[in-house]
C-alpha positions in Angstrom: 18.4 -5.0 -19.4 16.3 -7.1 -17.1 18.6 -8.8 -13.8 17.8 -12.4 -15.1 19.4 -13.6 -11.5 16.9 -11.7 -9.2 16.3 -13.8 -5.7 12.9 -15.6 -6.3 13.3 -15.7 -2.6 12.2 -12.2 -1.9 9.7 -10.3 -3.5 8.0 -6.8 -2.5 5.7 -6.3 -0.1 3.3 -4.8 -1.9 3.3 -7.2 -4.8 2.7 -10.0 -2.8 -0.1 -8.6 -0.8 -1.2 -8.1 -4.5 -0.3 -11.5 -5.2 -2.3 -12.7 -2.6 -5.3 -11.5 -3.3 -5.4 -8.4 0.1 -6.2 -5.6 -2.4 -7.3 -5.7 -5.7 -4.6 -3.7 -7.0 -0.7 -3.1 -6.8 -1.2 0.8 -6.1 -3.8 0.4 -3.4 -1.7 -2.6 -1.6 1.3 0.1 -1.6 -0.7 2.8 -0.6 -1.8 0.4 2.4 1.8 0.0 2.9 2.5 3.7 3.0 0.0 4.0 4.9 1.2 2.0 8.2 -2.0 -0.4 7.9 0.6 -3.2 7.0 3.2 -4.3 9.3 6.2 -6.5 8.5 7.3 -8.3 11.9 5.9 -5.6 13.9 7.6 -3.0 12.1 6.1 -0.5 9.8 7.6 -0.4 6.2 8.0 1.2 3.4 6.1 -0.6 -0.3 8.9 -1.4 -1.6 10.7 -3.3 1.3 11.4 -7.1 0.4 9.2 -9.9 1.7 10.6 -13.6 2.5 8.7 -16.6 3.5 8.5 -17.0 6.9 7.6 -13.2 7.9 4.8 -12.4 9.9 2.1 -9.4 8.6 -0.2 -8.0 10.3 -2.7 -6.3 7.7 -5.5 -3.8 8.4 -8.3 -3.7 5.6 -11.3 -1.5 6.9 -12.8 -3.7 10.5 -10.7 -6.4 9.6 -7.1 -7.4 10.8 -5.4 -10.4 9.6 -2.1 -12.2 11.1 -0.6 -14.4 8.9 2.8 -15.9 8.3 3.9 -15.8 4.9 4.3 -19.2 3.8 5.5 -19.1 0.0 6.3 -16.3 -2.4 4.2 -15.9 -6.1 5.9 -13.2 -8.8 2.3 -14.2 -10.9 -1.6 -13.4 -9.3 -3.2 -16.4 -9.8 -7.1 -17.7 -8.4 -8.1 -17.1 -5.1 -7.5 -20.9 -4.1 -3.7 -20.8 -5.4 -3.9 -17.4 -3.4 -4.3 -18.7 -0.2 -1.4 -21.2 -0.7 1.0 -18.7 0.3 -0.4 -17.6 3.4 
């Protein structure tokens, strides 16, 4: 049976980046995760640690690093422009 009272204020870490449109899919966002080429407030985690707006990443996709403060939380992946709403 499905917990109908989850927090809406957290979500994974790897869903979001998901979410957010970082990697194209769940299993590579968590494997990023795994990986130590996302960090959660300066701390490596593990995929399926919980997110809250107002954390800071710090995300490493090939050359690239992005900071960003998470701003708002998404359970759905939407367009790119709703994307970047939540960073």
């Amino acid at each position: 049976m499905a917990d109908t009272n989850r927090d809406d204020s957290l979500i994974r870490i790897d869903k979001w980046l998901w979410v957010a449109r970082f990697f194209k899919t769940r299993s590579l966002a968590a494997q990023a995760v795994a990986g130590g080429r996302v960090q959660l407030n300066g701390q490596r985690v593990k995929p399926a640690h919980d997110l809250k707006s107002g954390d800071e990443l710090v995300i490493h996709i090939g050359a690239l690093e992005w900071e960003i403060e998470v701003r708002a939380l998404s359970m759905q992946r939407g367009p790119a422009s709703e994307a970047q709403k939540l960073y």
